[in-house]
C-alpha positions in Angstrom: 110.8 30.0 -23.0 114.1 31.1 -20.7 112.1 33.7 -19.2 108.8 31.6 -18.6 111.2 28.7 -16.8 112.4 31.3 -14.8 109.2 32.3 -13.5 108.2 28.7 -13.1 111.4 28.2 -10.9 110.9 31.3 -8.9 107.4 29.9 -7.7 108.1 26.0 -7.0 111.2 27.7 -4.9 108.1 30.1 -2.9 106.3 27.2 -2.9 108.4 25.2 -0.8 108.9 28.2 1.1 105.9 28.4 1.9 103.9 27.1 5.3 100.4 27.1 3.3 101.8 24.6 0.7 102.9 22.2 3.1 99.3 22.6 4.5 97.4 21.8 1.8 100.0 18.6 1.3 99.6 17.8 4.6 95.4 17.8 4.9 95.1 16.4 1.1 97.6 13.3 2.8 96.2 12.9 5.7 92.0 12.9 4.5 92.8 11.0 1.2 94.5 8.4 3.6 91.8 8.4 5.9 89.1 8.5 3.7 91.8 5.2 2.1 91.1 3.6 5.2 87.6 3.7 5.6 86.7 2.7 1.8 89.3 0.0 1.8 89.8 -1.4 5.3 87.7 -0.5 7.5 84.2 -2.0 5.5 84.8 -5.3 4.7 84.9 -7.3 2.1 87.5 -5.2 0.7 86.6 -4.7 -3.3 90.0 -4.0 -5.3 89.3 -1.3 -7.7 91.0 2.1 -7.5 87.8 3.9 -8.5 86.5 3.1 -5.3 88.6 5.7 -3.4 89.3 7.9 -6.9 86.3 10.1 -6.2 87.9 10.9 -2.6 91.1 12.0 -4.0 88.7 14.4 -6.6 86.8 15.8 -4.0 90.0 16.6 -1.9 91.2 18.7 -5.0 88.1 21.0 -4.8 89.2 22.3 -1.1 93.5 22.1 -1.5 93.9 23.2 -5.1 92.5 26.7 -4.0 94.9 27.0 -1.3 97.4 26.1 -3.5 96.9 28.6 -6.3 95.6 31.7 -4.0 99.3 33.0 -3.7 100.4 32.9 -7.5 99.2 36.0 -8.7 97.6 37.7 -5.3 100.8 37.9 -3.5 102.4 39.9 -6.0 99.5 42.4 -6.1 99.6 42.2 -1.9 103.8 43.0 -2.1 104.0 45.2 -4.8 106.1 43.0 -7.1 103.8 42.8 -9.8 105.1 46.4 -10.9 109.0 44.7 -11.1 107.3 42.0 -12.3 105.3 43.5 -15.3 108.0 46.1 -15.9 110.6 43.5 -16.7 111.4 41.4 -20.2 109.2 39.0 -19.2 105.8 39.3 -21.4 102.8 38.9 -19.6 102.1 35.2 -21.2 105.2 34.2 -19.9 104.4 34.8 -16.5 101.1 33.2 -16.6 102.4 30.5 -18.0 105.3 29.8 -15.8 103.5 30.5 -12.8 100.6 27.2 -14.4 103.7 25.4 -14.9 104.7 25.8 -11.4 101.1 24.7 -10.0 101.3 21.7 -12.5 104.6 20.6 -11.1 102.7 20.2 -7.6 99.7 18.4 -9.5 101.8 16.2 -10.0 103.2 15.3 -6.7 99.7 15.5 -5.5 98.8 12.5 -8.2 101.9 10.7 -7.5 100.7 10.6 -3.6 97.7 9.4 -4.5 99.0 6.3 -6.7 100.2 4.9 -3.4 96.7 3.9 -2.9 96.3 1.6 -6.0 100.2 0.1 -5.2 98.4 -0.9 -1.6 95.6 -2.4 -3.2 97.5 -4.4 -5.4 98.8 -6.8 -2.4 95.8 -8.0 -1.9 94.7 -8.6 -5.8 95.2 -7.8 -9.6 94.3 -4.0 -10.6 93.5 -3.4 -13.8 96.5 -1.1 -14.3 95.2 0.5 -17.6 92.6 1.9 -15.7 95.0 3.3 -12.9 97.1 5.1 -15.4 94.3 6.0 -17.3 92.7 7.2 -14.2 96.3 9.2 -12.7 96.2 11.0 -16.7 92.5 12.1 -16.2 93.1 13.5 -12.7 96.4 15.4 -14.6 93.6 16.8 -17.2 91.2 18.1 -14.2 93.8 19.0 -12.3 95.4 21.1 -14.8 92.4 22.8 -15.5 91.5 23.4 -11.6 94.7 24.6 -10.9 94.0 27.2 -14.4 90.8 28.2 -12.4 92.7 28.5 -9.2 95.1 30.8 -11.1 92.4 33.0 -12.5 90.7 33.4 -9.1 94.2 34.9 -8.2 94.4 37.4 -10.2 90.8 39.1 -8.9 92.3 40.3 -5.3 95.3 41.2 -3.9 94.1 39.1 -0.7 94.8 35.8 -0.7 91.7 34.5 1.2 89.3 36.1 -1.2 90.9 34.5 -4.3 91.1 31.1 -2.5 87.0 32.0 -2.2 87.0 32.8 -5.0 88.4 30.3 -6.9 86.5 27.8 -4.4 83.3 29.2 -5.4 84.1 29.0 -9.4 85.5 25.6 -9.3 82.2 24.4 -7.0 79.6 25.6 -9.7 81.7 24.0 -12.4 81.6 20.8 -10.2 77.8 21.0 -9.5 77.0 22.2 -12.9 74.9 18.7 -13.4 73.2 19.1 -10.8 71.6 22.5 -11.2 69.0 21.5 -13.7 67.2 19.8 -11.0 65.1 17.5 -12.9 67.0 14.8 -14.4 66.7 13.8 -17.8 65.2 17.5 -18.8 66.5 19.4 -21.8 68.8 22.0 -19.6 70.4 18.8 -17.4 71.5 17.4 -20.4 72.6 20.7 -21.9 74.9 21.3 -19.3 76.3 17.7 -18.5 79.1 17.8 -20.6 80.4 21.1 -19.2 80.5 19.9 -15.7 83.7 18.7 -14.8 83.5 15.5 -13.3 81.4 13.9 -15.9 83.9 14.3 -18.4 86.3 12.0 -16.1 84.4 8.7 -16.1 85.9 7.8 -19.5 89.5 7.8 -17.9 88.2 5.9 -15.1 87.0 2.9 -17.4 90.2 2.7 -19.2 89.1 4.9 -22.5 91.0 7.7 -23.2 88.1 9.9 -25.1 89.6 13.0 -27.5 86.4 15.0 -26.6 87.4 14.9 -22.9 90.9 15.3 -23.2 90.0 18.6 -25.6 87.7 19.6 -23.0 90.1 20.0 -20.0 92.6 21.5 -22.4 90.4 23.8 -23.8 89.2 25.0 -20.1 92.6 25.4 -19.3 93.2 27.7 -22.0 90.1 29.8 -21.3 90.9 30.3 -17.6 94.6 31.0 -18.5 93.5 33.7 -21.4 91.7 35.5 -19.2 94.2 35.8 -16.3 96.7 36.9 -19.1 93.7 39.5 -19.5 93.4 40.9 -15.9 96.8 41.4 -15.1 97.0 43.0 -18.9 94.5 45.6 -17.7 96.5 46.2 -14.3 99.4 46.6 -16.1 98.1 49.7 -18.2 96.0 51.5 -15.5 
């Protein structure tokens, strides 16, 4: 646990190092609060529900959480550190997992931008506040596991514009995944609904915290996170 924290502290410290973190901050503020605007002020009358704008906020993850996770594992391959790295107490889970731990400390600031929007919308009506928080805890569950995929997709290159492809490209099907049927209400559409990622967030948005979604994310999470402990497994024994 000491030696995963101490990973997890060595990244939040690169990340605000970093000039590509504060540009991902900087375009997820600036497009979520534009995107605010139009939703909210601009078109008239304005409707006080957070789940109005929610679905911007979601499909600003899909482009910033890849440039926020390209770096984890890809810059260490790109510097060379990953031999210090792998070489020292550390076990491999540990630095997998204190790296996600870093990436989930920035969810988190990501979500608690985004809760401004709802604390603006309640001055000009009543919000129905178990949906907000339910709402903020869902977008922690598919954050989480984006920023598990976004992890994985670093630990394929050394470059960091091909894993934040990469990752792009992964998290894109998994968003899509409904959609790839085609005909809707066929035997494949419904086969794969539950698998694509947004569906399983609707519950949060109407105030029900479901086990089976809450399993889902986690379980995702765990899958992407297994198999990055995999990959940098195999480049430590070659």
């Amino acid at each position: 646990m000491r030696r995963m924290m101490a990973v997890c502290n060595k990244e939040l410290q690169a990340y605000f190092l970093s000039p590509t973190s504060y540009f991902a901050f900087a375009v997820y503020v600036l497009m979520t609060s534009l995107l605010f605007y139009s939703s909210f002020v601009y078109y008239q009358p304005s409707i006080v529900d957070y789940r109005l704008v929610l679905g911007d906020t979601l499909s600003m993850l899909l482009f910033v959480v890849p440039l926020l996770t390209m770096r984890l594992v890809a810059e260490e391959f790109r510097q060379g550190t990953d031999e210090l790295l792998l070489t020292s107490p550390a076990r491999v889970t540990e630095i997998i997992f204190g790296k996600y731990l870093a990436s989930l400390a920035i969810l988190v600031a990501l979500i608690l931008c985004s809760l401004v929007y709802p604390f603006i919308m309640s001055f000009f009506g009543e919000l129905d506040l178990t949906s907000v928080w339910l709402s903020a805890l869902g977008l922690f569950f598919l954050g989480g596991s984006m920023m598990a995929i976004g992890l994985f997709a670093s630990t394929l290159s050394q470059h960091q514009m091909v894993s934040a492809v990469a990752g792009f490209i992964i998290l894109l099907v998994l968003w899509m995944l409904d959609s790839f049927a085609g005909n809707s209400g066929s035997a494949l559409q419904q086969w794969l609904d539950p698998f694509a990622l947004t569906n399983r967030f609707d519950s949060f948005t109407k105030g029900v915290l479901s086990g089976p979604d809450v399993l889902y994310y986690v379980t995702l999470s765990g899958v992407f996170l297994l198999l990055s402990i995999q990959i940098v497994e195999r480049k430590r024994w070659r």
